[in-house]
C-alpha positions in Angstrom: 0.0 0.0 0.0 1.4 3.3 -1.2 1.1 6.6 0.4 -1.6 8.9 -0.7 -0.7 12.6 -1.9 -1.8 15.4 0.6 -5.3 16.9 -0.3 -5.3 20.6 0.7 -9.3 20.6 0.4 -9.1 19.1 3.8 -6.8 21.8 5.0 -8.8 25.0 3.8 -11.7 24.7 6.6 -9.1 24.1 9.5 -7.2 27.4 8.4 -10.2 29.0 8.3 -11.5 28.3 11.8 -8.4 29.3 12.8 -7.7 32.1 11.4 -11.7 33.4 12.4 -10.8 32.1 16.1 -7.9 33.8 16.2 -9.5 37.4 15.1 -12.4 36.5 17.7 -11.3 34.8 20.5 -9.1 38.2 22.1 -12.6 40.0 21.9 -14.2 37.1 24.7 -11.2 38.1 27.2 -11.8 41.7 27.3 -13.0 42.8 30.8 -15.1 45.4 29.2 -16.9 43.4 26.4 -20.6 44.1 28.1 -20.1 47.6 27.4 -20.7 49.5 24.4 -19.0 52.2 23.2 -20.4 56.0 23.6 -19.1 59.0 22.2 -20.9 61.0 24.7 -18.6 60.1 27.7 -17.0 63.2 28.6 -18.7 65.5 27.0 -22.2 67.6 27.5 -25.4 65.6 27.2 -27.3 66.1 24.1 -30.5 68.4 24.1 -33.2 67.0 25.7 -36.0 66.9 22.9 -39.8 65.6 25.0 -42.8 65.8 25.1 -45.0 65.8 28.7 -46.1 62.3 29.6 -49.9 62.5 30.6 -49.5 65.0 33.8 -46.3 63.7 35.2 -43.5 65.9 35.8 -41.4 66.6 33.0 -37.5 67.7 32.2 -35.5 69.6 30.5 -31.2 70.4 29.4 -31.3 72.5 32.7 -32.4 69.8 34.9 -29.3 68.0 33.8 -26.9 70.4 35.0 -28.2 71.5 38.3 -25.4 70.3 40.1 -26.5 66.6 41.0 -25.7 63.0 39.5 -28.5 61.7 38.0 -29.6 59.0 35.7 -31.0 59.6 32.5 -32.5 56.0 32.1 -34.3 55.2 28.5 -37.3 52.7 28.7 -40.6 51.8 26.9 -43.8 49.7 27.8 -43.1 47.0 25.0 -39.7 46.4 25.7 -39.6 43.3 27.9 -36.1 43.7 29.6 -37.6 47.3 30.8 -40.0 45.3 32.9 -36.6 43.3 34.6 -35.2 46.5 35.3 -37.6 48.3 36.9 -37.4 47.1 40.3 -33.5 47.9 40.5 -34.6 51.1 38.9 -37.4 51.9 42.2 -34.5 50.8 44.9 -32.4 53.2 43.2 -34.6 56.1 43.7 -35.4 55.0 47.2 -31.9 55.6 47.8 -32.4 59.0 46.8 -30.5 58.7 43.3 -32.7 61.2 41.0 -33.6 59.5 38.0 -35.1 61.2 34.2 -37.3 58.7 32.4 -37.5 59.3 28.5 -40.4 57.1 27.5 -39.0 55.9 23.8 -41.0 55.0 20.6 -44.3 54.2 22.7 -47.6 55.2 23.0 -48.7 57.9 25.9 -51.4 55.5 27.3 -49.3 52.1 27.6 -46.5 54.2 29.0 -48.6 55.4 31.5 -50.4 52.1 32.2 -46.6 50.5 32.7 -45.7 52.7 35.5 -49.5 52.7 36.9 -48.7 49.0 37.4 -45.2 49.0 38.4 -44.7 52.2 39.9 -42.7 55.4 38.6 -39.1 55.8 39.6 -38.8 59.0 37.7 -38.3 62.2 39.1 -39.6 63.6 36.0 -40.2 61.7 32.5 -40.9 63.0 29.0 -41.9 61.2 25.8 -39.5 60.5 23.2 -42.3 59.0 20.3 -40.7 59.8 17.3 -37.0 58.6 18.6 -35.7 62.1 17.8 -33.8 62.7 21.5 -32.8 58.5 21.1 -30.9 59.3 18.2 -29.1 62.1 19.0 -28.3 60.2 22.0 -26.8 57.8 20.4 -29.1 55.0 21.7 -28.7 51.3 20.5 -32.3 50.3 22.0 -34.2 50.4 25.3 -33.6 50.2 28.0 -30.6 52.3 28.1 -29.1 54.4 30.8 -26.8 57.3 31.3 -25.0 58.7 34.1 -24.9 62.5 34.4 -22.8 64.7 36.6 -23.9 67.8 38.2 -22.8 69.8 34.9 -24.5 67.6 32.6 -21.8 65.9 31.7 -22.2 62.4 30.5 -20.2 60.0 32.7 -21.4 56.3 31.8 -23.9 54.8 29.3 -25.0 51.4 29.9 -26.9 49.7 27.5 -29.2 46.8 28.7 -31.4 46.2 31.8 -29.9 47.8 35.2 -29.2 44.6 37.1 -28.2 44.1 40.7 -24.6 43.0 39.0 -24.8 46.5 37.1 -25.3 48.2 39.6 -23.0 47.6 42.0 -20.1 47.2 39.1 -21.2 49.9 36.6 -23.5 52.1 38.2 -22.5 53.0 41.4 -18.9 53.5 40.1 -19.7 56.1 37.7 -22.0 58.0 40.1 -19.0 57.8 42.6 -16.8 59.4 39.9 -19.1 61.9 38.7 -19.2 63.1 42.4 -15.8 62.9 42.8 -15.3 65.7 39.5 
C-alpha cells in the first residue's frame, strides 16, 4: 500500500476556523466586552427633545446640569427587559438617586399604564415618540441608561437592563466618579 498525496481541500476549513478564532477569541477576554462604546462620555449631554407624559413631571437640558448625578435612564412599555429592570430602577430612587425617564418609541397611554402598574421611579419623564432625542443620544435600543454629573456631563452609558450586578459594578462606580469631578 502506497502513500496517498496530501489533499489541501481538507486543510482550507481548519485554516479557516483558525484564522476566524484567532481574530475573535481576544474579543471574549476583554474585561469590558458588556459595554458598548459611547461618544458621549465626557462631554455635555445632548438636548433634551420631550414631550409631557400624561401629567407627570417633566425635564429639560437644565435639569441635567443642576449640580446633581442623576440618571437619565431610556425605557418603553413594550420592551420586555424594561419590565426586569424596573425594580433595580425603584431601589435606586429610594436611595435618593434622581432618575429622568425618557419614555421611547411608545404610545402615551401604555406608557402610563406600565408605570400605573409597576410604579414610577422617575423624578420627571418625558416622551421621546418619534425617537428624535434616542438618536441624538446615540441610543442602540431600550432600556438604556446614562450617568450624568452635576454639569450635565455624561459619565457612563450602559446599554441593557440595570441589574443588581450593574449596579454595583457599573453604576455605582460612575456615580462615585461623577461626584468625585
Amino acid at each position: 500500500m502506497g502513500s496517498r498525496p496530501f489533499n489541501w481541500m481538507y486543510a482550507v476549513p481548519i485554516v479557516f476556523v483558525a484564522v476566524i478564532g484567532g481574530i475573535f477569541l481576544p474579543g471574549l477576554f476583554r474585561k469590558d466586552r458588556d459595554s458598548l462604546p459611547s461618544a458621549l462620555a465626557g462631554r455635555a449631554a445632548p438636548a433634551v427633545e420631550v414631550t409631557p407624559l400624561g401629567d407627570l413631571p417633566v425635564f429639560d437640558g437644565a435639569t441635567l446640569a443642576d449640580g446633581e448625578v442623576k440618571l437619565v435612564n431610556f425605557w418603553a412599555s413594550w420592551c420586555a427587559p424594561c419590565r426586569v429592570e424596573h425594580p433595580n430602577l425603584e431601589a435606586l430612587a429610594a436611595e435618593g438617586i434622581p432618575i429622568y425617564g425618557v419614555n421611547y418609541k411608545d404610545k402615551a397611554p401604555n406608557a402610563l399604564g406600565f408605570l400605573e402598574e409597576l410604579g414610577n421611579p422617575y423624578a420627571a419623564v418625558g416622551q421621546d415618540e418619534s425617537g428624535r432625542m434616542g438618536l441624538n443620544w446615540g441610543l442602540y435600543g431600550v432600556p438604556e441608561t446614562f450617568v450624568i454629573d452635576g454639569d450635565g456631563v455624561v459619565v457612563r452609558r450602559f446599554a441593557g437592563p440595570i441589574t443588581q450586578r450593574v449596579i454595583e459594578g457599573t453604576i455605582r462606580p460612575a456615580i462615585e466618579e461623577a461626584r468625585a469631578d
